[in-house]
C-alpha positions as YAML, in Angstrom:
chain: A
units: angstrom
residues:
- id: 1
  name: UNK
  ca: [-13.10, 5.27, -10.66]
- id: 2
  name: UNK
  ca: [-9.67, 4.44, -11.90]
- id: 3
  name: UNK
  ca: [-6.70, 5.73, -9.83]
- id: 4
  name: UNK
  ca: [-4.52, 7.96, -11.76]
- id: 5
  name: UNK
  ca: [-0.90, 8.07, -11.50]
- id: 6
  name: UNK
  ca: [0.24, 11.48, -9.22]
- id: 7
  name: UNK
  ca: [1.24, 13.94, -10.87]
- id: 8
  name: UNK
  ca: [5.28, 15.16, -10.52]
- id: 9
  name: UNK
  ca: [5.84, 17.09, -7.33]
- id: 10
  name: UNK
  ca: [8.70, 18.45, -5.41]
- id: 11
  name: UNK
  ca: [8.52, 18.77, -2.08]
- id: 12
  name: UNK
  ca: [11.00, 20.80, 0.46]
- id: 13
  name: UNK
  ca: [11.63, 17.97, 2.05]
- id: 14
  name: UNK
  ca: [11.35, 14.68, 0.01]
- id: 15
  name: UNK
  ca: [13.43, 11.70, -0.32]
- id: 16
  name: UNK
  ca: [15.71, 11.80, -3.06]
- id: 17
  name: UNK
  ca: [15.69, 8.51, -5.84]
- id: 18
  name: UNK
  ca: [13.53, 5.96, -5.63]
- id: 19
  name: UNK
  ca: [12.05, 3.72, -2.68]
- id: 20
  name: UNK
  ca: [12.83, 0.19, -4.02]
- id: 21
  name: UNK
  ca: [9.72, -1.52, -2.49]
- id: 22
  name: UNK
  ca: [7.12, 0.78, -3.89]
- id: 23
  name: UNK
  ca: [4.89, -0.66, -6.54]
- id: 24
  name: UNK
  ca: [2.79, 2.64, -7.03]
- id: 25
  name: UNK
  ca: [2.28, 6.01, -6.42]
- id: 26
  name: UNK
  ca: [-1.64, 7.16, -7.68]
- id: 27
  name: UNK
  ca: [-3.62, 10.07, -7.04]
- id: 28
  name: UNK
  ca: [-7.23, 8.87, -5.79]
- id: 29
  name: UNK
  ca: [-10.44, 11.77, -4.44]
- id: 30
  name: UNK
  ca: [-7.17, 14.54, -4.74]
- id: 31
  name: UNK
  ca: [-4.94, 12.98, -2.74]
- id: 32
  name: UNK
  ca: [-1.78, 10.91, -3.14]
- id: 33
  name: UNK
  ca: [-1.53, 7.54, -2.30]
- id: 34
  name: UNK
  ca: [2.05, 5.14, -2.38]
- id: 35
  name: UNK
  ca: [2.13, 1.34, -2.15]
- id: 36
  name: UNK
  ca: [4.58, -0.67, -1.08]
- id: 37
  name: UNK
  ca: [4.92, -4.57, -0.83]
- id: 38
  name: UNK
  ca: [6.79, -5.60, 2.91]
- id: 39
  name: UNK
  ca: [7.41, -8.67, 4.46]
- id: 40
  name: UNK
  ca: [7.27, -9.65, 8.16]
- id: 41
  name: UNK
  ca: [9.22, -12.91, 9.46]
- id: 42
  name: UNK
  ca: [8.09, -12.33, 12.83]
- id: 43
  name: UNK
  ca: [4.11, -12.22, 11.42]
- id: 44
  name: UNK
  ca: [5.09, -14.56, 8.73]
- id: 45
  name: UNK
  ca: [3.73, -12.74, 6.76]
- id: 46
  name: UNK
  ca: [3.68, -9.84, 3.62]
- id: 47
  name: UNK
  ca: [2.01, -6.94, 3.47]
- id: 48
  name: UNK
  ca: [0.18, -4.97, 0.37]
- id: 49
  name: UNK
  ca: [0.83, -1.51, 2.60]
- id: 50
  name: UNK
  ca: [-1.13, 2.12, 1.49]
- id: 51
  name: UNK
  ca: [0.59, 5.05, 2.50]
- id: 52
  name: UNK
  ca: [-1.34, 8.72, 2.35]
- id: 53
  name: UNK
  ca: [1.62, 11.10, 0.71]
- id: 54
  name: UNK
  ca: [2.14, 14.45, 1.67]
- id: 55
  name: UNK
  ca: [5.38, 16.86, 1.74]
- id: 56
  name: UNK
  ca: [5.88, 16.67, 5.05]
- id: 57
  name: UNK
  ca: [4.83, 13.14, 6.09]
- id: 58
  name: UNK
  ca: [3.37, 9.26, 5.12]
- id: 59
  name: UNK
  ca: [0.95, 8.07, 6.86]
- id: 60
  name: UNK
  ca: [0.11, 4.50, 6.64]
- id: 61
  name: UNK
  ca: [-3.74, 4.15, 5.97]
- id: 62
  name: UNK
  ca: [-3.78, 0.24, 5.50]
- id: 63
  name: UNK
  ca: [-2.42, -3.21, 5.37]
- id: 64
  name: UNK
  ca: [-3.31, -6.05, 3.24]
- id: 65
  name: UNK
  ca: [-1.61, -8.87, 4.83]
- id: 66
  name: UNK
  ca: [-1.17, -12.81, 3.77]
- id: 67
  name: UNK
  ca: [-0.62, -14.96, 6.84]
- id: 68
  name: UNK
  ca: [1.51, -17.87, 5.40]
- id: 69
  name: UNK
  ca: [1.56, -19.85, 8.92]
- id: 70
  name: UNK
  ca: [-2.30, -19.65, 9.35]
- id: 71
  name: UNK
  ca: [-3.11, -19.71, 5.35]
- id: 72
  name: UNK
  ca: [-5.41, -16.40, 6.02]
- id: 73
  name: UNK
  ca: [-5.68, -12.85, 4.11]
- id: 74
  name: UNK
  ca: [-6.81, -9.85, 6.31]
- id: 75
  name: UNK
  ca: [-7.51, -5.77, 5.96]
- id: 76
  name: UNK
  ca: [-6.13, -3.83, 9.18]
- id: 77
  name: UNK
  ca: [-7.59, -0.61, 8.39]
- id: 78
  name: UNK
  ca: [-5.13, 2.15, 10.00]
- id: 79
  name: UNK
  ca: [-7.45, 5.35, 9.66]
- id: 80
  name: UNK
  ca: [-10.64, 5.85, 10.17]
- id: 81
  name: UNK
  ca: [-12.14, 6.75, 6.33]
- id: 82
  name: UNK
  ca: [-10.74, 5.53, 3.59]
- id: 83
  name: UNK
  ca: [-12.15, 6.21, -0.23]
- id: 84
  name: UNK
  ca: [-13.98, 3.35, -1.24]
- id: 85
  name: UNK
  ca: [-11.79, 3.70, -4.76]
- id: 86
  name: UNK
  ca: [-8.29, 3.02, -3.04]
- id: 87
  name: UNK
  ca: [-10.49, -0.17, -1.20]
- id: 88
  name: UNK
  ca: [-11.67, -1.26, -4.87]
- id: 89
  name: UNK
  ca: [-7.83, -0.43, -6.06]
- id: 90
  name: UNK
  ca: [-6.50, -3.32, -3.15]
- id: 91
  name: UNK
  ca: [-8.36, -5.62, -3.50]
- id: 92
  name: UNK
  ca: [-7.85, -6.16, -7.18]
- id: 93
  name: UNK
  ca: [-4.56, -5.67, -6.80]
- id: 94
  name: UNK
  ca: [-3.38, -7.18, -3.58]
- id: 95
  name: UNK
  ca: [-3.73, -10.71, -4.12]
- id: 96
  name: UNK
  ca: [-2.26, -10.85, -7.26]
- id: 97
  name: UNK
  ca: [0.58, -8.96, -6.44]
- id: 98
  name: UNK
  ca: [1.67, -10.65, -3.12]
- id: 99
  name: UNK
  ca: [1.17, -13.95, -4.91]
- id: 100
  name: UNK
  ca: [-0.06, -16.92, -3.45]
- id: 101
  name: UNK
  ca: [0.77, -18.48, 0.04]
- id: 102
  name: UNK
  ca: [4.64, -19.73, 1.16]
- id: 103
  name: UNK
  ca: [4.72, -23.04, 1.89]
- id: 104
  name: UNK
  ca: [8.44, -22.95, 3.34]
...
């Protein structure tokens, strides 16, 4: 299953403009999804974060995070299903898009 892109939608109470660190908004199983690339400095780290979208709320359903410090990748899984499409989505994605390890 490809993700699709979400359709428009207006929402009572949404954010106007865009959210600089988002990378993509898709629609995945009937339900929106938005992710955004973060960084950490405490962690050392940066983070390939999912968001569920809603009108009224975001609710962050997982992390994909590169350790720099300890050279490691992990999942931290924030709900407790998650489609098994958004899971392919990451993980093809992910890597590629928080590049490889700092070495600063």
């Amino acid at each position: 299953m490809t993700p699709n892109p979400a359709p428009n939608r207006t929402c009572a109470n949404s954010r106007a403009g865009p959210v600089s660190s988002t990378l993509a908004i898709m629609r995945i199983e009937g339900r929106d999804y938005r992710v955004t690339i973060a960084t950490d400095v405490d962690r050392d780290s940066m983070q390939w974060e999912c968001y569920l979208v809603d009108c009224n709320s975001e609710t962050l359903v997982f992390e994909i995070v590169r350790f720099d410090g300890k050279k490691e990748w992990s999942f931290l899984q924030h709900v407790e299903a998650v489609p098994l499409a958004l899971v392919e989505y990451a993980v093809r994605h992910a890597r590629t898009e928080l590049e490889p390890f700092f070495n600063g």
